[in-house]
Phi, psi and omega in degrees: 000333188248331141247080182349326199274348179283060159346284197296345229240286176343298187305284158005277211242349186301334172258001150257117014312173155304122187194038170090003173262098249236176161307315175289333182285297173338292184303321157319285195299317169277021141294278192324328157283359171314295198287313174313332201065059209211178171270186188273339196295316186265029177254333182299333186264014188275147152268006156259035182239344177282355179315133152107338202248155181289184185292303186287350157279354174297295163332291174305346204244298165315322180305296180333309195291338173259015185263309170342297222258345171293292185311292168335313176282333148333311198270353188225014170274209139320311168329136167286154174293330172305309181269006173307301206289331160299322176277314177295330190273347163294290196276042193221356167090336173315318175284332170315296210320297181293310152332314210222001185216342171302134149305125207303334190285321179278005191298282180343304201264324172289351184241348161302302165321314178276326152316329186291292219305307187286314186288333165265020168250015200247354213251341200248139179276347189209173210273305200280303137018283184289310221268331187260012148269005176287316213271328161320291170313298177328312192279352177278311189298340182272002187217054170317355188268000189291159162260133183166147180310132160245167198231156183194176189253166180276311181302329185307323189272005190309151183061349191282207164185158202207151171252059163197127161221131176272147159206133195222145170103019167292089183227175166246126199118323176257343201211039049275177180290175163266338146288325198287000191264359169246355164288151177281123184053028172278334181290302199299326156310291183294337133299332163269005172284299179310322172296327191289319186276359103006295188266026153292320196271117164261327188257310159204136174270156177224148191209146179201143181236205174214120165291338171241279155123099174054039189071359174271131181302117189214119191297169134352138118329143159307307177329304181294337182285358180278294197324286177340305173312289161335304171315306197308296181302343184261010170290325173273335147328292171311327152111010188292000000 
């Protein structure tokens, strides 16, 4: 969506979900885009770039190239990144895909992800923006040996420990998410993700929240009043 020119990323999702462009349709179009000079991403809207593939892969590859070109115009619109990256994982079938062929045990933690994913693109004004702190992370994330802050998603850190951990955006709406607080058992869910990320910290934890977020107004988490609460009872345990 953001780079046409981007061979690799395409071969990647044109056929996930499944949606009739099979391995062989694939080989067809970077051939064609060979002889065009052309990338495969802008070959998808040519219909001299379809020689050789049947009608209903023909189709299937037209539906795909407008679906592109719908997003792509999204990405050089207004849109915010948050609802771009929504509408894509919608109309492109991807959150079904999991929703409904991911093996249950892994269902969970993957639209926990795709969740993570959307709420830090909800932090960024614009589409090129967000891909270049992704790509940040990525490079952070590829060199653990560093002495240096590492910055991560909460599923990323899972087995790890650190002895400081920052965890920021305790708020409602990001933390829980604001869909999981309308999904049946998305708070609960979001709660042990928050636990998880809590018992990350071996020496010290730090928790922050914001009153404002993009100009929007934003309580506290819940979360912190369980924490507080916890505090409280094991003070009292103790007889302080």
């Amino acid at each position: 969506v953001a780079n046409p020119a981007d061979s690799l990323s395409l071969n990647r999702i044109i056929n996930t979900p499944a949606r009739g462009i099979g391995p062989a349709n694939i080989a067809l179009l970077t051939t064609r885009a060979a002889e065009l000079g052309l990338p495969v991403g802008e070959v998808l809207v040519k219909r001299e770039g379809w020689i050789g593939l049947s009608d209903r892969a023909a189709q299937a590859v037209s539906d795909f190239a407008r679906r592109v070109h719908r997003w792509r115009s999204l990405a050089t619109g207004t849109a915010p990144p948050d609802h771009m990256l929504q509408t894509i994982l919608s109309e492109s079938g991807y959150e079904r895909l999991i929703e409904q062929d991911w093996p249950e045990a892994e269902r969970a933690d993957a639209l926990a992800h795709l969740r993570e994913l959307i709420a830090a693109a909800a932090e960024h004004t614009s589409l090129t923006d967000f891909l270049q702190e992704v790509a940040l992370l990525t490079n952070v994330d590829n060199d653990d040996e560093r002495d240096a802050v590492q910055l991560m998603t909460i599923h990323a850190s899972k087995g790890l420990e650190w002895p400081i951990v920052y965890l920021p955006g305790l708020e409602e709406g990001t933390l829980p998410h604001e869909r999981s607080i309308a999904e049946v058992g998305g708070v609960e869910e979001e709660r042990r993700l928050c636990y998880v990320a809590l018992t990350r910290a071996g020496e010290q934890l730090y928790l922050s929240h914001v009153k404002k977020r993009q100009k929007s107004n934003r309580n506290p988490s819940r979360f912190l009043d369980d924490i507080l609460s916890y505090g409280r009872e094991r003070k009292q345990a103790r007889g302080e």
